[in-house]
VEXDONU-721498 format. One record per residue (C-alpha): x, y, z; residue in one letter; chain; residue number from 1. Coordinates in steps of 0.25 Angstrom, whole numbers, padded with zeros to 4 digits, m for minus. Example, Ala and Ser with C-alpha at 12.3 -4.5 7.8 and 13.67 -1.06 7.14 Angstrom:
// VEXDONU-721498
+-------+-------+-------+---+---+-----+
|     X |     Y |     Z | r | c |   k |
+-------+-------+-------+---+---+-----+
|  0049 | m0018 |  0031 | A | A |   1 |
|  0055 | m0004 |  0029 | S | A |   2 |
+-------+-------+-------+---+---+-----+
***
This chain:
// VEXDONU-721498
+-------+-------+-------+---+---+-----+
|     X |     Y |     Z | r | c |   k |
+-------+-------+-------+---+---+-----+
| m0075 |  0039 |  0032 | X | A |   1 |
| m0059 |  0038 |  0032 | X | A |   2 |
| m0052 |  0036 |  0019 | X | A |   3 |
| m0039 |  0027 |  0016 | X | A |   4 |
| m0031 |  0028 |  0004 | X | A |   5 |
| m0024 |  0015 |  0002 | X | A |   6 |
| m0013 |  0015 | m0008 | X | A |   7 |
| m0007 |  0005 | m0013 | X | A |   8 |
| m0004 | m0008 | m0024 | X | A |   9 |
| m0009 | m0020 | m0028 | X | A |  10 |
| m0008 | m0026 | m0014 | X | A |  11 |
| m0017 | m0018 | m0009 | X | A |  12 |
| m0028 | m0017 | m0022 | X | A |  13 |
| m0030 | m0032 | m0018 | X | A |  14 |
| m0022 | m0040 | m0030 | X | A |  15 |
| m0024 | m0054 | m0027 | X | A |  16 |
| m0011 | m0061 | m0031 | X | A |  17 |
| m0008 | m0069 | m0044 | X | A |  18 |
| m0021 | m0061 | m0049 | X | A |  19 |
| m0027 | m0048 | m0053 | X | A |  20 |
| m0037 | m0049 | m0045 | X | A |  21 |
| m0040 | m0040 | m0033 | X | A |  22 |
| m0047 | m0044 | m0018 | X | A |  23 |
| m0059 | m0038 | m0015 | X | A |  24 |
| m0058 | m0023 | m0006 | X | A |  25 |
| m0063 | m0031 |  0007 | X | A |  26 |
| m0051 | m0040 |  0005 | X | A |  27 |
| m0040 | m0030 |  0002 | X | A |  28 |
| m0033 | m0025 |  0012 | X | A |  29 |
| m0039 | m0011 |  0011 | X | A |  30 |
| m0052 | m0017 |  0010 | X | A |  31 |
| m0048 | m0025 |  0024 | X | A |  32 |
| m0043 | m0012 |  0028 | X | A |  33 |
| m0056 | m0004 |  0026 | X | A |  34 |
| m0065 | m0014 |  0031 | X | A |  35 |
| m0057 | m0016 |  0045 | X | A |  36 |
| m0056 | m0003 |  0048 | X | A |  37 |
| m0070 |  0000 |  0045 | X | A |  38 |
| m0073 | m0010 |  0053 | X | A |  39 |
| m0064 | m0003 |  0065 | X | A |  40 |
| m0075 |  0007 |  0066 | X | A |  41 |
| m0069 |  0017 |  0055 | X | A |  42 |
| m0074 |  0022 |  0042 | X | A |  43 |
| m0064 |  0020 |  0032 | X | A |  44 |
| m0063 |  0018 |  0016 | X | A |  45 |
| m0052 |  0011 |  0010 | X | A |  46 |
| m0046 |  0019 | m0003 | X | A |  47 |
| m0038 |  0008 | m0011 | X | A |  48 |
| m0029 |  0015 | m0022 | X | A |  49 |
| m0020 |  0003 | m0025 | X | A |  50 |
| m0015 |  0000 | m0039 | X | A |  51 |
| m0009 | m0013 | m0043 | X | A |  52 |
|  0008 | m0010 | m0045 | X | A |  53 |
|  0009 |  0003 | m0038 | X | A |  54 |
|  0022 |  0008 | m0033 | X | A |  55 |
|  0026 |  0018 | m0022 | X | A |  56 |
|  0033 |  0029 | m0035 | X | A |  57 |
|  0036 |  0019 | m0045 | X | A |  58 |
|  0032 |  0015 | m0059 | X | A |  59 |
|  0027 |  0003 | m0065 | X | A |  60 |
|  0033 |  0002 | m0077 | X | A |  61 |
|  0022 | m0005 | m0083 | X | A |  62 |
|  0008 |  0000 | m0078 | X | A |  63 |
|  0008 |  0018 | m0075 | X | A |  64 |
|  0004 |  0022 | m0061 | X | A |  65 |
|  0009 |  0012 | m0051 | X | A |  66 |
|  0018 |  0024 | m0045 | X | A |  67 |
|  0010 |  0026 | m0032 | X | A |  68 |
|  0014 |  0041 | m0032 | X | A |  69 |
|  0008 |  0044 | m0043 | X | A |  70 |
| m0007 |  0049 | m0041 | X | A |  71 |
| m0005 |  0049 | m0025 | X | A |  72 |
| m0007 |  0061 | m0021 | X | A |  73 |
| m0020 |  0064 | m0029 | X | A |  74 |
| m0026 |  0050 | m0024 | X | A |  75 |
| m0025 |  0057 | m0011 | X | A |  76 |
| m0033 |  0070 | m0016 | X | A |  77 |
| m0043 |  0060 | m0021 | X | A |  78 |
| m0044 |  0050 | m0008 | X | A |  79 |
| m0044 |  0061 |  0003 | X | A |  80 |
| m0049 |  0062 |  0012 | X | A |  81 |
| m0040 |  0050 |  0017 | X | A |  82 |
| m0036 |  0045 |  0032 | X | A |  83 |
| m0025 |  0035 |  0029 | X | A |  84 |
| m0016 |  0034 |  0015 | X | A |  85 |
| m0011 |  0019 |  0016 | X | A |  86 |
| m0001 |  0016 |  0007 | X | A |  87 |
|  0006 |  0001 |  0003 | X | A |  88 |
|  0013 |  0002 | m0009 | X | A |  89 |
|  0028 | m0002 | m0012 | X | A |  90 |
|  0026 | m0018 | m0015 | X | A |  91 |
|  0028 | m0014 | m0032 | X | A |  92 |
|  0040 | m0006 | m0030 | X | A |  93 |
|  0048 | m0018 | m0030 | X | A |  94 |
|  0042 | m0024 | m0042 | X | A |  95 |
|  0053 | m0026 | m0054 | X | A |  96 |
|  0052 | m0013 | m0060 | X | A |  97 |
|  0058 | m0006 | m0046 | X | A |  98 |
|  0070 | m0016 | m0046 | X | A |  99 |
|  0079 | m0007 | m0036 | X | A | 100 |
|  0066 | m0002 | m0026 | X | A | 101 |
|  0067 | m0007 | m0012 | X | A | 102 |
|  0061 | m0005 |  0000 | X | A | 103 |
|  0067 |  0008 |  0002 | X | A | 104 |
|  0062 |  0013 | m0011 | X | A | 105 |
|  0049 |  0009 | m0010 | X | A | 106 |
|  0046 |  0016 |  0004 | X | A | 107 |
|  0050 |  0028 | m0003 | X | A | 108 |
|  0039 |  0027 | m0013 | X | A | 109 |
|  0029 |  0026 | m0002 | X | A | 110 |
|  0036 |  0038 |  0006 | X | A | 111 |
|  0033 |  0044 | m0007 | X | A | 112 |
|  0019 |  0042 | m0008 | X | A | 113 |
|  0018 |  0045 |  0006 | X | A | 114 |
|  0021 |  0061 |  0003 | X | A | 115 |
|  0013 |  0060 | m0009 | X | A | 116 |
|  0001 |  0058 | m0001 | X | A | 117 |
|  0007 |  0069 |  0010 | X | A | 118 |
|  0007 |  0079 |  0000 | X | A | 119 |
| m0007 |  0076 | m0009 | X | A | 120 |
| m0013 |  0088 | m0012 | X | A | 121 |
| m0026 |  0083 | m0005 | X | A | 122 |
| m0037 |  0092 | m0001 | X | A | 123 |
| m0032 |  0103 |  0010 | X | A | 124 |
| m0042 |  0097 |  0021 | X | A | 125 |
| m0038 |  0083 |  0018 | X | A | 126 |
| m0030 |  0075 |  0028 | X | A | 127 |
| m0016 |  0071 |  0025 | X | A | 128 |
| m0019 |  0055 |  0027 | X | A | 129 |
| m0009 |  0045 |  0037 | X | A | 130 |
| m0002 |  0036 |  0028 | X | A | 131 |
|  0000 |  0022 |  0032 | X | A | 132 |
|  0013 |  0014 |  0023 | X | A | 133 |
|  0009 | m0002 |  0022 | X | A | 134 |
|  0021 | m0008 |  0016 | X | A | 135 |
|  0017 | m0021 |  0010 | X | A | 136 |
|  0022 | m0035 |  0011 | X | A | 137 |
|  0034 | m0037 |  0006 | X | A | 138 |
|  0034 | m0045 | m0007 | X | A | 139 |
|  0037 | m0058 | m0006 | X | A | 140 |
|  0043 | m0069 | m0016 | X | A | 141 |
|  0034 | m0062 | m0028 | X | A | 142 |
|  0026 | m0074 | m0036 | X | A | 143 |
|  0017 | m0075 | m0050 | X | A | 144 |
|  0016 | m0063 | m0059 | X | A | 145 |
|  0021 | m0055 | m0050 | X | A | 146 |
|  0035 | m0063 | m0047 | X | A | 147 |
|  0043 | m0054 | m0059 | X | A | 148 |
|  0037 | m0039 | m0056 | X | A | 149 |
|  0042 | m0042 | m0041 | X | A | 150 |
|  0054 | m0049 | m0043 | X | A | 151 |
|  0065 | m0045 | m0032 | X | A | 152 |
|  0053 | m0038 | m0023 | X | A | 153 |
|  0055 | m0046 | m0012 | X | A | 154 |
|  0069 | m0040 | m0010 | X | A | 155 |
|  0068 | m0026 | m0013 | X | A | 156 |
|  0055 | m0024 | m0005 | X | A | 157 |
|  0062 | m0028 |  0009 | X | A | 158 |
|  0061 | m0020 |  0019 | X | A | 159 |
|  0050 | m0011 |  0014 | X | A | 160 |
|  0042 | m0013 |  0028 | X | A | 161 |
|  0054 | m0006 |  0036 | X | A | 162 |
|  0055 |  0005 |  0024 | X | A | 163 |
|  0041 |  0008 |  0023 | X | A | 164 |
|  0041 |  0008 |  0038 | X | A | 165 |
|  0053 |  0018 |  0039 | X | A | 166 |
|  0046 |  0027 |  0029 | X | A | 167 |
|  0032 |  0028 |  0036 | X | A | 168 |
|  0039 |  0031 |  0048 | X | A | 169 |
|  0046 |  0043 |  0041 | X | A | 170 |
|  0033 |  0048 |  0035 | X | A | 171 |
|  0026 |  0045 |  0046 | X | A | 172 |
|  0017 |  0035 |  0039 | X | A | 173 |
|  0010 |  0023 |  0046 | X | A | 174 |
|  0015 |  0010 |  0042 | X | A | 175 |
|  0011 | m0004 |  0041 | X | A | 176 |
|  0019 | m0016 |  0036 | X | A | 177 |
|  0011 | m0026 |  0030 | X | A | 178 |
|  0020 | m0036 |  0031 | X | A | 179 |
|  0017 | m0037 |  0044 | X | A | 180 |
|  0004 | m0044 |  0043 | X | A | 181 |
|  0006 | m0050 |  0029 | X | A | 182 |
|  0014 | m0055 |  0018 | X | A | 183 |
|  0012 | m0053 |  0003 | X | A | 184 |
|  0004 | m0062 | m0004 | X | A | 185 |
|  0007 | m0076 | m0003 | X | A | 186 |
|  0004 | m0078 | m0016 | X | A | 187 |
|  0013 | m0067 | m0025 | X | A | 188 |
|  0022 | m0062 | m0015 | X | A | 189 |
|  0016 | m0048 | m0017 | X | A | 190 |
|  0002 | m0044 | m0015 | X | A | 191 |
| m0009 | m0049 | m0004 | X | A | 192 |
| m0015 | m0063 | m0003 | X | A | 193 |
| m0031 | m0061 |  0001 | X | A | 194 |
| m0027 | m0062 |  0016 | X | A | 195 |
| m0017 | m0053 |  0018 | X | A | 196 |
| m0024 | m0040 |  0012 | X | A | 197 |
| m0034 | m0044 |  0024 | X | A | 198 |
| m0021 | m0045 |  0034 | X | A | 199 |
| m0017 | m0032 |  0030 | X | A | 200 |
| m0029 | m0024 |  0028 | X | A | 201 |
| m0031 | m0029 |  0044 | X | A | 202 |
| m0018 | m0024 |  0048 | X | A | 203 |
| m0020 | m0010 |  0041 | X | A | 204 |
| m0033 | m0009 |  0048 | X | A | 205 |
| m0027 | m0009 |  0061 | X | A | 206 |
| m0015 |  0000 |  0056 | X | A | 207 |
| m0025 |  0011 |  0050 | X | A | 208 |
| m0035 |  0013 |  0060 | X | A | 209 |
| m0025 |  0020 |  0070 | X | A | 210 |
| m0022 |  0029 |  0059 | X | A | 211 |
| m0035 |  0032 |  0055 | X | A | 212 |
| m0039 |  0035 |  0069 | X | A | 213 |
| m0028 |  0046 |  0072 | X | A | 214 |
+-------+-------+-------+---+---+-----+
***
């Protein structure tokens, strides 16, 4: 059975926006994920490690470990071995703590994570897993609670796609924009509505299975 490590924030744990409730695994994208390529033929377990507010290398002021370095390397030593590493984080790098990151700033972060996982001291006859960059939707007119911790997001996370995109081409990452199949939520501006964790978790079926299969 192949093993994927997905690594990521509260878009991908499933928050259900305006709540603190959380969607089912079947209907979180890595759930979707899972079940669609299992039912492609392949034998695969979903690893979900996605923590609500969690950064690319930045601190939260107000809750500890929400810097996505931190702990990385040994998750890999725990995990392996793994096929694919996906990685989609970047979304709370904006947030009002972080007032002069942009776009540039964050695909920094998640070059730095990407040689964090590189150079994890994993077992010697574990593989080195591909890593596949989804840059999530781009925030969009933040509503609610969230609306203050987000203020001036929608600006400074422009043109994260093209960042992300350039930096994955100069690691030699896979890449995946998700703002190719879907918006953020319609209801927050921020996370995913029920329906578009489906959308995505499809797409990313269809991305992953050529990478597992080399």
């Amino acid at each position: 059975m192949r093993q994927i490590l997905v690594y990521s924030d509260s878009l991908t744990w499933g928050i259900i926006p305006e709540t603190r409730r959380r969607l089912p695994f079947d209907e979180r994208w890595p759930g979707v994920l899972e079940n669609k390529l299992n039912g492609f033929g392949e034998r695969v377990r979903i690893i979900e490690d996605c923590l609500n507010g969690r950064r690319t290398v930045w601190e939260d002021p107000f809750k500890p470990g929400r810097n996505g370095l931190n702990g990385l390397a040994q998750r890999m030593e725990i995990h392996s071995p793994l096929s694919l590493v996906i990685l989609m984080l970047g979304t709370n790098d904006f947030q009002f703590s972080h007032p002069y990151n942009n776009a540039w700033s964050a695909a920094q972060g998640m070059a730095a994570l990407v040689n964090e996982i590189r150079k994890a001291p994993i077992e010697p006859e574990m593989p080195v897993p591909p890593i596949l960059i989804v840059c999530p939707p781009p925030i969009c007119s933040p509503q609610g609670v969230l609306a203050p911790k987000f203020a001036g997001a929608e600006g400074r996370c422009r043109g994260l796609a093209d960042a992300y995109r350039s930096m994955s081409d100069a690691l030699g990452c896979h890449f995946f924009d998700s703002s190719s199949v879907t918006s953020s939520s319609r209801v927050d501006g921020i996370h995913l509505d029920r329906d578009q964790h489906l959308t995505l978790g499809q797409a990313l079926a269809d991305v992953a299975l050529p990478i597992l299969a080399t």
